[in-house]
C-alpha positions as CSV (number, residue, x, y, z in Angstrom):
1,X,80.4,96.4,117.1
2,X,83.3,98.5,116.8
3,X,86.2,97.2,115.0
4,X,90.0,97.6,115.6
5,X,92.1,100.3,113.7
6,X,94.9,99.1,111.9
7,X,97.6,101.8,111.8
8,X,100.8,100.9,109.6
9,X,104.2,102.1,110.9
10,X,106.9,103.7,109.2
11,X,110.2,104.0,110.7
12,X,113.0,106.4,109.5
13,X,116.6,106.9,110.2
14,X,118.5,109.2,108.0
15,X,116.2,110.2,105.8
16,X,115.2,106.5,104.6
17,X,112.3,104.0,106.1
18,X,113.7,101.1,108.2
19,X,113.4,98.0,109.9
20,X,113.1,98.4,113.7
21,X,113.7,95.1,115.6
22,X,113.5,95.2,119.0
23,X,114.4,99.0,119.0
24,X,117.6,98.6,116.8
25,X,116.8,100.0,113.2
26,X,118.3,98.4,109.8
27,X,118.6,100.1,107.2
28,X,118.7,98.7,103.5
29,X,116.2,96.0,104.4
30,X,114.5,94.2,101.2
31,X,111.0,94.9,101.1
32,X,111.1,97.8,103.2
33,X,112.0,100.4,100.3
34,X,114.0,103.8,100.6
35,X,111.8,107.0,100.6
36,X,109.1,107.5,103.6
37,X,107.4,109.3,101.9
38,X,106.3,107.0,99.2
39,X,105.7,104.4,101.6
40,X,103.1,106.7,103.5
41,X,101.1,107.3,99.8
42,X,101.4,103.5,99.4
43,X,100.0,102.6,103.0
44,X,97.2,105.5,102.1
45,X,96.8,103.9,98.8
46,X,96.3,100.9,100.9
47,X,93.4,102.8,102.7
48,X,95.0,102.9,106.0
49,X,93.1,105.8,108.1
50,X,96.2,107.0,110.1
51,X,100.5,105.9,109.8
52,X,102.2,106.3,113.2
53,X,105.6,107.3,112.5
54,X,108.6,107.2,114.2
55,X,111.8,108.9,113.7
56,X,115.0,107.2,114.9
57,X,117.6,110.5,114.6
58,X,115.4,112.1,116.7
59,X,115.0,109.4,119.3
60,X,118.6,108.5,119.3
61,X,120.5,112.8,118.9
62,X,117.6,114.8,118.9
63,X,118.1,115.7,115.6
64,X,115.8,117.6,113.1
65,X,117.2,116.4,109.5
66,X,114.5,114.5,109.1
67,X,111.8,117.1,109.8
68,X,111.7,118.4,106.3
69,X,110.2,114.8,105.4
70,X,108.1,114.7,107.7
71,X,106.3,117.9,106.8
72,X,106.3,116.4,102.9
73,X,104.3,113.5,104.4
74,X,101.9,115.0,106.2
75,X,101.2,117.7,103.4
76,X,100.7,114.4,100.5
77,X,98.4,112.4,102.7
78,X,95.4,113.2,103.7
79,X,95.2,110.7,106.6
80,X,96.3,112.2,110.5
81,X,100.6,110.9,111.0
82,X,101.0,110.2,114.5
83,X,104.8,111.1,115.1
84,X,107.3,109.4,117.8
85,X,111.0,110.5,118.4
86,X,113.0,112.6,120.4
87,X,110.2,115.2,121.8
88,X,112.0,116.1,124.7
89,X,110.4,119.8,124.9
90,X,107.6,122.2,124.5
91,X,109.2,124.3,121.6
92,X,109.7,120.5,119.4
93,X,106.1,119.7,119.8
94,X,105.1,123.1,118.6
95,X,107.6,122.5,115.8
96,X,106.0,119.5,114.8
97,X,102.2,120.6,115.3
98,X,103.3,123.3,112.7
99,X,104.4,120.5,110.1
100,X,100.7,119.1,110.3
101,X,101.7,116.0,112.3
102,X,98.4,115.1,113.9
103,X,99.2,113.5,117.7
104,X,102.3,113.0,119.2
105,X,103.9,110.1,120.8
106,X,105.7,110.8,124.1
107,X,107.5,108.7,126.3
108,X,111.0,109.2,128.3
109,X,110.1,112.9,128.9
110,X,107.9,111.4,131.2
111,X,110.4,110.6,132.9
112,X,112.8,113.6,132.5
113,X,111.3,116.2,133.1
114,X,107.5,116.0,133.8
115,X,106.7,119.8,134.2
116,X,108.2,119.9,130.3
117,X,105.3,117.1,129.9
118,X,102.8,118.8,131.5
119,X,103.6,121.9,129.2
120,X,102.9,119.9,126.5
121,X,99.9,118.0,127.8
122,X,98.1,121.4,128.7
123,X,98.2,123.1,125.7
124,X,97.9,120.7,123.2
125,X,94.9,118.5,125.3
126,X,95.0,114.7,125.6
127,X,93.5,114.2,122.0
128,X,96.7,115.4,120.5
129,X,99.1,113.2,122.8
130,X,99.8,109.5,123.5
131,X,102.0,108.4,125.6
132,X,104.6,105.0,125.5
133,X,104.8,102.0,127.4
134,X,107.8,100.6,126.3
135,X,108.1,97.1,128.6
136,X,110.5,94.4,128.9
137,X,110.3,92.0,131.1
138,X,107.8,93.4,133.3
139,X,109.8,96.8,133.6
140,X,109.0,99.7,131.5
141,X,112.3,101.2,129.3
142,X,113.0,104.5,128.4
143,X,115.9,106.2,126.5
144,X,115.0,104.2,123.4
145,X,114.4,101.2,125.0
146,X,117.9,101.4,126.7
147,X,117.1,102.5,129.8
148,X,115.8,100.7,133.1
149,X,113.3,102.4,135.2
150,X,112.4,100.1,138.0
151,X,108.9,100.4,137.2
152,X,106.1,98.4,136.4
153,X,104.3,99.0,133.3
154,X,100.7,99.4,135.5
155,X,102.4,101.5,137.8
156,X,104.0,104.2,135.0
157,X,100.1,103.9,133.5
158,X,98.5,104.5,136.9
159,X,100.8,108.3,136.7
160,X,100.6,108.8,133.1
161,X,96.6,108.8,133.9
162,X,97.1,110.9,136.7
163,X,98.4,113.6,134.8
164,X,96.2,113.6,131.9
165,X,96.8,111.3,129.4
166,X,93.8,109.4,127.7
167,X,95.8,106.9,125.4
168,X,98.8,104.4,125.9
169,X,100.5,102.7,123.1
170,X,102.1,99.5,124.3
171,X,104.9,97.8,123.7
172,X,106.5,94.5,124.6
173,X,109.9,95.1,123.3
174,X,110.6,91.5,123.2
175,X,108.2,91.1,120.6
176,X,108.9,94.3,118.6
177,X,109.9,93.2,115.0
178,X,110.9,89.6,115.8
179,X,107.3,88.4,114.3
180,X,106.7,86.0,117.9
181,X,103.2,86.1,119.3
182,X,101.6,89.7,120.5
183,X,101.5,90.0,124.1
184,X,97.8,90.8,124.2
185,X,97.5,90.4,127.4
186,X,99.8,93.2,128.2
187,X,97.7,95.6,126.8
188,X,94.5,94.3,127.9
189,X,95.8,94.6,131.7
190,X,96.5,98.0,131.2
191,X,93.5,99.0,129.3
192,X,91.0,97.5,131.8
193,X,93.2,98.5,134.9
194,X,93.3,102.1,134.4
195,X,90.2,102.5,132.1
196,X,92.4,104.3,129.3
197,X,92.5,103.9,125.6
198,X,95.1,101.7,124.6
199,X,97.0,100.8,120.7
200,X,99.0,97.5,120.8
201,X,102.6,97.4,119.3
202,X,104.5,94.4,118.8
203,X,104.1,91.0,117.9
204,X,101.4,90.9,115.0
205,X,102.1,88.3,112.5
206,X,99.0,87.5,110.8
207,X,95.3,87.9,110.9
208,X,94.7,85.6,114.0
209,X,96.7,88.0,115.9
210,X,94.3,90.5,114.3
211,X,91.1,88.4,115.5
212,X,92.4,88.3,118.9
213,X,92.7,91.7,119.0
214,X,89.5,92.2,117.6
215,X,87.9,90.6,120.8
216,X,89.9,93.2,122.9
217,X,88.4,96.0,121.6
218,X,85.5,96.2,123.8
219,X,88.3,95.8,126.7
220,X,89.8,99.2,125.4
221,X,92.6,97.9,122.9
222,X,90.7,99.2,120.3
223,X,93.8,99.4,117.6
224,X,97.2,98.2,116.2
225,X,100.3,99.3,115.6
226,X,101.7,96.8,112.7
227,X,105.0,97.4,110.9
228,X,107.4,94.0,109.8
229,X,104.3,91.9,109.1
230,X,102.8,94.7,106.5
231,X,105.9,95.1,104.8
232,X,106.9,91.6,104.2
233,X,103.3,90.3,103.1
234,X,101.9,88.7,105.8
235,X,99.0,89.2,105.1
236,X,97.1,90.6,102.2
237,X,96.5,94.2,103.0
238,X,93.9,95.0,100.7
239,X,92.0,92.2,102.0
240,X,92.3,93.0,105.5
241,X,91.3,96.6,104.9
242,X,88.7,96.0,102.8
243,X,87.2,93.1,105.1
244,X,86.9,95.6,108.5
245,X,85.4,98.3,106.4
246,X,82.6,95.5,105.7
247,X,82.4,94.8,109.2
248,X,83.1,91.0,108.1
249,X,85.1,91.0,111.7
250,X,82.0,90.1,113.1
């Protein structure tokens, strides 16, 4: 049986790790500590197998200050950092490949300039890239999650595919830090729809959201994106770890 990846989240805006809720970070949040980087040994500590991380400078001015951190991390772990934030062309991506970041995470460029995405795409192969689904009501955002599109999340998916991509991560904003219900269902549409890969975001606030993710691996949601519910104790961590490497999912 295969069992769903749990990949912890790390969010950073000016240089420290932050609360993201609904796509507005905090910063200074109790329980949430300062410096990414020792988060990221803590989660590998933790025995995560992969941190997605996403950086809110970028995303927001399409800054670099926090590149120099992000290269740190990925040089002290020795788990693949998936990174999100501001790629907007070929020449950041080969930037960030350089630092040792593993996949990247690309969303609004779809939208902006697709032959820049193709660029990308081609020569770093759909192993290496995912690409957002960012969804509020029914309509996926872009432009951190500013932006209206007029599309529907299948329909964005249905392109994405068509260009390449082999793996979604999905997002109902909505749920995005507020610690409501995932929106499982979501994800499963798309997965089964379009036959692609997909990691759920959003939502998770304790090991029943877990289980009923677990039955959705088979569907093609085969892992989870969990940030607010790991950093304020939700659940035990160790525990949950230690009880999918046993296979006690089962």
């Amino acid at each position: 049986m295969k069992r769903l990846l749990i990949i912890p989240s790390i969010d950073i805006k000016h240089g420290k790790t932050a609360r993201i809720v609904q796509g507005i970070p905090e910063l200074n949040t109790p329980n949430y500590g300062n410096d990414p980087l020792e988060m990221a040994m803590i989660w590998r500590t933790e025995n995560a197998k992969i941190l997605h991380v996403v950086d809110f400078d970028a995303v927001h001015q399409s800054e670099k200050r926090n590149f120099e951190i992000i290269g740190e991390m990925c040089q002290s772990v020795i788990i693949p950092i998936e990174y999100g934030g501001g790629i907007h062309s070929l020449e950041t991506a080969e930037i960030l490949f350089d630092l040792g970041v593993y996949r990247l995470v690309v969303g609004s460029l779809f939208f902006d300039d697709q032959k820049e995405f193709s660029k990308i795409l081609d020569k770093f192969g759909p192993s290496r890239i995912s690409a957002t689904i960012d969804v509020r009501d029914n309509e996926v955002l872009v432009h951190s999650r500013h932006d209206r599109t007029g599309k529907l999340p299948l329909e964005v998916a249905f392109e994405m595919k068509q260009m390449g991509i082999e793996r979604f991560i999905v997002t109902d904003i909505a749920r995005n830090g507020m610690l409501k219900r995932a929106n499982i269902e979501l994800s499963r549409t798309i997965a089964l729809e379009t036959g692609i890969k997909v990691t759920h975001s959003g939502g998770i606030t304790s090991y029943e959201d877990l289980l009923l993710l677990q039955a959705e691996v088979e569907s093609g949601v085969d892992s989870a994106i969990i940030g607010r519910a790991l950093y304020e104790n939700r659940f035990s961590c160790q525990k949950l770890w230690r009880q999918a490497e046993l296979g006690l999912f089962n």
